[in-house]
N, C-alpha and C positions, 0 to 999 in steps of 0.2 A: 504494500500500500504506500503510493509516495505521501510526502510531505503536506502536496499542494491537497490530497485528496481526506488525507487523514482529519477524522472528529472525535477529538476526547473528552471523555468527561473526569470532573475530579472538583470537590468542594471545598469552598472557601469560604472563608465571612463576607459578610456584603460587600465592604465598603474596599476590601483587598485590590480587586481589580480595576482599584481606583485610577430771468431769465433758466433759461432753462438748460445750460452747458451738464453733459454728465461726463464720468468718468469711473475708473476705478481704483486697484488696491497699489500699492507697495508690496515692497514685501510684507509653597505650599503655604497657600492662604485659606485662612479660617472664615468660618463665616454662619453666619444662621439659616435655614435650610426649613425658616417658616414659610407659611403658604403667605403669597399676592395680598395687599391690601384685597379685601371684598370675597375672598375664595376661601376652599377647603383644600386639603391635601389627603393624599395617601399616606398610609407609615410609610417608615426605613426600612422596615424590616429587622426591627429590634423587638422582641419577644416583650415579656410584662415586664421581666425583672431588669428590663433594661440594657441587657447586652444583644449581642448583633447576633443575628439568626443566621444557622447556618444556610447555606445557598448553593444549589449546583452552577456550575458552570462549565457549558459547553465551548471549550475551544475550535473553532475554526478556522478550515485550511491550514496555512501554517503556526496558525496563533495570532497574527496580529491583532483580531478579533477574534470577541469571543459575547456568545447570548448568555446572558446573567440573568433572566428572565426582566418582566415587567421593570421599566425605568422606576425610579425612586423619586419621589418629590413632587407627584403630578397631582395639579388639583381635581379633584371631583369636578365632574361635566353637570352643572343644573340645568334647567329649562324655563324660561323665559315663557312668565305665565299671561294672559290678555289683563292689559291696565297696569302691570307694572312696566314699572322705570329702569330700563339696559343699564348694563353694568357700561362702565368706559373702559374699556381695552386700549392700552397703549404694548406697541412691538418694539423693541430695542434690538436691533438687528445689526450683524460683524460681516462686510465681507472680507474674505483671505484668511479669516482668524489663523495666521500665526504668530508665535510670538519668538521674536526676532533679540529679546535679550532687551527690551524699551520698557517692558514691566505693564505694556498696556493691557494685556491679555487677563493677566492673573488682578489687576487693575479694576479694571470692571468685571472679572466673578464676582472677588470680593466687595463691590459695592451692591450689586443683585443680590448674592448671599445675603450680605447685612442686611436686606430689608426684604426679602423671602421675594423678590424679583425672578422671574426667570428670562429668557432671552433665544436668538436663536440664531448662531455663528455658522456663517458659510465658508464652508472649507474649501480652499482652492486643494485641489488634490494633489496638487507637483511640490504641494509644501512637505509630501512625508514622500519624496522621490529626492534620495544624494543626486547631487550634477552629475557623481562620475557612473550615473547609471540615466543619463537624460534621454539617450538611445531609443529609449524604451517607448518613451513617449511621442504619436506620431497622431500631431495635429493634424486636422484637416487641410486642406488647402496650403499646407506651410511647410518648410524639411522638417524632419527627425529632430527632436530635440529641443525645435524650437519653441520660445516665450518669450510675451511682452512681460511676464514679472520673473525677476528673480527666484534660481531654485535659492534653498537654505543650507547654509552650514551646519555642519551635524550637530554642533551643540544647538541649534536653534531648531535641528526636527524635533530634537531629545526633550526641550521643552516645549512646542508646540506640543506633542503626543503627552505631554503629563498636563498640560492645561485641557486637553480637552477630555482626557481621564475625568479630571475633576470636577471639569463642566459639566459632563455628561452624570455622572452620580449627582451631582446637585441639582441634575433635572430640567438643565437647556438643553435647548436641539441643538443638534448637529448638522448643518444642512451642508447646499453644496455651492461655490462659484465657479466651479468645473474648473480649469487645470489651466491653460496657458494667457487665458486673459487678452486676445486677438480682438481690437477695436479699430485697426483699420486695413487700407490696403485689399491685396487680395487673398488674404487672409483673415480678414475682419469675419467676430460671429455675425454678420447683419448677413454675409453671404450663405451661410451654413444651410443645411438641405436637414430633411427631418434623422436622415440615414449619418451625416455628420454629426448631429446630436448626439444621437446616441452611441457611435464611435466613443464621443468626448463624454460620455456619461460612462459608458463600460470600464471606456480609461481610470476616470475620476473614483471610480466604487474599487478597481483594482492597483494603485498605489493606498492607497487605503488598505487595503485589508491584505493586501503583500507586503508592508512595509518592512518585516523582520525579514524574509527572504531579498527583497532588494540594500539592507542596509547589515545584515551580517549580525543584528542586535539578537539572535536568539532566547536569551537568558532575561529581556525586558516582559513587566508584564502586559498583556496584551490591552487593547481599547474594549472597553465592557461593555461593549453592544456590537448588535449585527448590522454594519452599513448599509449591505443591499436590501437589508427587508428594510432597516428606518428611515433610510433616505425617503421623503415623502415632498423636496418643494428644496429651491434654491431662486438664486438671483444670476445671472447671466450677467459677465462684462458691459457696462457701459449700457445697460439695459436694452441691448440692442438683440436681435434674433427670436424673439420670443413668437410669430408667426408659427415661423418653422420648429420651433421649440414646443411649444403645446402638444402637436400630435402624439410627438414620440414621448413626452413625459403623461399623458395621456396611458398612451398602452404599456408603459412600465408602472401604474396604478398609481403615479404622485396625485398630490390630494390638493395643491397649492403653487402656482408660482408668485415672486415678487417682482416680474422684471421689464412690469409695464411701464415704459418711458414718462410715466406724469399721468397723476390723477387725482380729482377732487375728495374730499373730505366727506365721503357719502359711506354710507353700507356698502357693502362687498356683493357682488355674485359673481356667477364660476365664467370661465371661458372655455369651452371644450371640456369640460364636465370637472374644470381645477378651478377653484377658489382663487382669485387675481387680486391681489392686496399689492397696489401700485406703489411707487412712493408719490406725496401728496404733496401738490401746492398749498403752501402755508403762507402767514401774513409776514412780510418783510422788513420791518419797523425801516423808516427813513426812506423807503420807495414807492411808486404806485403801483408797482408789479409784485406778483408774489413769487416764494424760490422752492424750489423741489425740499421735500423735507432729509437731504443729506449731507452732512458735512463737505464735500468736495462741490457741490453746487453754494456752498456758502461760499467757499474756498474761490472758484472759479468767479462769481458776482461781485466779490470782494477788492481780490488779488489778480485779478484774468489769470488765475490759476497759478499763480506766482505760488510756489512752497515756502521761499526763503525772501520776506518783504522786509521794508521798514520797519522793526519792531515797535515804532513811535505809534504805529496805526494797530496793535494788537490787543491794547484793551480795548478801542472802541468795536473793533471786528469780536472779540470776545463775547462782550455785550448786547451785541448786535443779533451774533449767532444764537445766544443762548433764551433771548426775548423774541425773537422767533418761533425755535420750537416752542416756549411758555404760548405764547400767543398760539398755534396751532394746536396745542391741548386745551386752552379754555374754549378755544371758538367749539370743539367738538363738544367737550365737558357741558357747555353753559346752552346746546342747544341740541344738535338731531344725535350725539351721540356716538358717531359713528367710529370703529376704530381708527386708532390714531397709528401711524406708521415711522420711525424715524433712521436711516440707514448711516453706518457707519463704516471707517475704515481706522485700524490700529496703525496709526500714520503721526509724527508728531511737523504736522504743516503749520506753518509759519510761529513758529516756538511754542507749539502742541494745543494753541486758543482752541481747538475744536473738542477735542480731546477734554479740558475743561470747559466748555460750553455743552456739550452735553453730558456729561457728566452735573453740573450747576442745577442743568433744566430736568435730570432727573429727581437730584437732591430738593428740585425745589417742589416736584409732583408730589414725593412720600410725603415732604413735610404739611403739606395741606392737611393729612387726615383723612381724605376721603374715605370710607367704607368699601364705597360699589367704584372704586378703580381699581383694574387687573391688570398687572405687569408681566405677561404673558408672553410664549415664544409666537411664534408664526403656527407650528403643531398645534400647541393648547388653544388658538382662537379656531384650526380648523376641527378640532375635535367641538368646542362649545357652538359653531356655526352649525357641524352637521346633527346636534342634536335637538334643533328649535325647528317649529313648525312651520316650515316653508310660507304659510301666509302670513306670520308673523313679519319674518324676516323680509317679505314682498310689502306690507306696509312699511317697515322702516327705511326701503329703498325711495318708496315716495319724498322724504325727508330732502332738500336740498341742502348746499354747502350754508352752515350757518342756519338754518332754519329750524325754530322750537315746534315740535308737536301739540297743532292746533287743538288750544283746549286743554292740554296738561298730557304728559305721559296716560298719567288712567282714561283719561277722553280716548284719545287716541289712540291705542295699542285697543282698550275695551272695544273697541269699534269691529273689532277680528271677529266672524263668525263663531261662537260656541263650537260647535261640531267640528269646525277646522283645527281650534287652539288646544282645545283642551287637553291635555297629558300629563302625565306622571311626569315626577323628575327620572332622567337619561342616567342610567349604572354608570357606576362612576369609570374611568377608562383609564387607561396610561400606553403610555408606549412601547414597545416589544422588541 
């Protein structure tokens, strides 16, 4: 039986296997591991008496993964009953999530952690591929090897792989931003055919879950979940290709993508039978135009994309950026509710204002207090979407950017046929 083929089993304790320009990426912290302001959670998987339960765990292929069953951390899914008032869903979303040695990475676990936050980091896949095996990797359209972002040096696979160990036991997703990062030329993903997607998704799922066999690390312990069942929704470079992109994420049963080039501040519904959570125009304090809700769009509006600026102009750009997204969480908070979207990259651009600019505008959400706001992955809102009653969810799309529910939440949600709304709360779910 080879290597690649081989599944073992063998038990551990839980926690062991621990304007509108876009763009994209660059290239053990504690923390509390309570549920989302407004949510419930599953256990750890800690028994009465308080210690950690034992757990099988199936290694696969060569180990780099491995199924540790059900994720830990996941809120209970309720149901959105007629006349009450939607929880406000805000996403805090990473793409590239590696960490390069900047401290960003383990950065923001630890502020999610500390306030029972979860999140949901897209992995470029050529982050856990050494260069001296780039070979392997064979874009679409482009030679052998090649990328727009930088592979990593092995001390920075080493902790990429233990941030996302972490991540993933505390209950974020793990998503994807697929592998070489190709935004223009003829090579750009805008050119990609549904058949090159999924090339580039194959690729993406297997540096991933080959990373011991391409990097010689045998003896590390593996990532505690199964990528190709959990992969369920990513972002695409420069938010471009997603046409072609749909189909084939489509019949690989993803449940979500984010990689709509710009969208309003409305409810969500599916494109090709996936949940499309765009990133969002928000209000732009000092302009009449509003700016995609992601830091390199601030960056680009700001700097014309300038990384290394005047640092005379970085508190005001600081400020700028972080009353922004504030300003895009009340406007939804204070009116139709809709989730809120905010994309990110672990990049420290123009003396890292971004990096604390949303970091500030998160610090500044928990401190509200709110009850019914949920700091949720992209997974945990497509699990709470698919378990509310479709006419629900069809009156709250009536709802425009900015626009309160005529008459109050109870007028309006009431307004929902009985016979259509009415149901039990949805069992509670996690992910596998």
């Amino acid at each position: 039986m080879s290597a690649m083929s081989r599944r073992t089993l063998l038990t551990t304790t839980a926690g062991a296997a621990a304007g509108l320009a876009v763009a994209g990426c660059g290239a053990k912290d504690g923390g509390s591991s309570s549920s989302p302001p407004g949510s419930r959670r599953q256990g750890d998987h800690s028994n009465a008496s308080g210690q950690k339960a034992q757990q099988t765990v199936r290694l696969i292929g060569d180990g780099s993964t491995a199924d540790t069953g059900p994720q830990p951390n996941q809120p209970v899914v309720d149901r959105l009953e007629p006349g009450q008032t939607p929880p406000q869903f805000v996403v805090f979303s990473w793409d590239g999530a590696g960490e390069i040695g900047n401290g960003l990475f383990p950065r923001f676990r630890k502020l999610a952690d500390d306030h029972g936050a979860k999140m949901t980091f897209n992995l470029s896949g050529l982050y856990l591929l050494p260069e001296d095996k780039k070979l392997q990797y064979a874009p679409p359209n482009s030679p052998l090897g090649a990328s727009d972002i930088g592979y990593l040096a092995d001390e920075h696979i080493r902790m990429t792989l233990d941030n996302l160990r972490q991540a993933w036991t505390a209950g974020h997703e793990i998503a994807t931003h697929f592998n070489g990062h190709f935004c223009a030329g003829t090579g750009s993903v805008a050119r990609w055919t549904p058949a090159d997607w999924k090339s580039e998704i194959d690729q993406a799922v297997t540096f991933v879950t080959q990373w011991k066999t391409n990097t010689g690390w045998h003896d590390e312990d593996p990532l505690p979940f199964d990528y190709a069942k959990n992969l369920i929704g990513g972002r695409t470079p420069c938010l471009l290709g997603q046409d072609n992109l749909l189909p084939t994420a489509a019949a690989l049963g993803w449940r979500y993508d984010t990689s709509n080039p710009g969208g309003d501040q409305i409810w969500p519904d599916k494109m090709q039978g996936l949940w499309n959570f765009p990133l969002q125009l928000i209000p732009f304090p000092g302009h009449s135009f509003e700016v995609l809700s992601m830091d390199y769009n601030m960056l680009a509006n700001q700097s014309h994309a300038a990384t290394k600026s005047d640092p005379r102009n970085y508190p005001g750009w600081r400020s700028q950026a972080t009353a922004s997204y504030v300003a895009g969480f009340q406007r939804a908070y204070e009116t139709n509710r809709a989730p809120f979207y905010i994309g990110n990259h672990f990049e420290d651009w123009n003396g890292g204002i971004y990096m604390d600019a949303v970091e500030a505008a998160f610090q500044h959400i928990v401190s509200l207090g709110y009850k019914d706001v949920r700091l949720v992955s992209f997974q945990q809102l497509s699990d709470w979407l698919d378990a509310q009653d479709p006419a629900i969810l069809a009156k709250l799309r009536e709802l425009e950017v900015g626009q309160q529910p005529p008459g109050g939440w109870k007028e309006f949600l009431g307004q929902v046929p009985a016979s259509e709304a009415t149901g039990s709360t949805a069992p509670a779910t996690a992910a596998t």
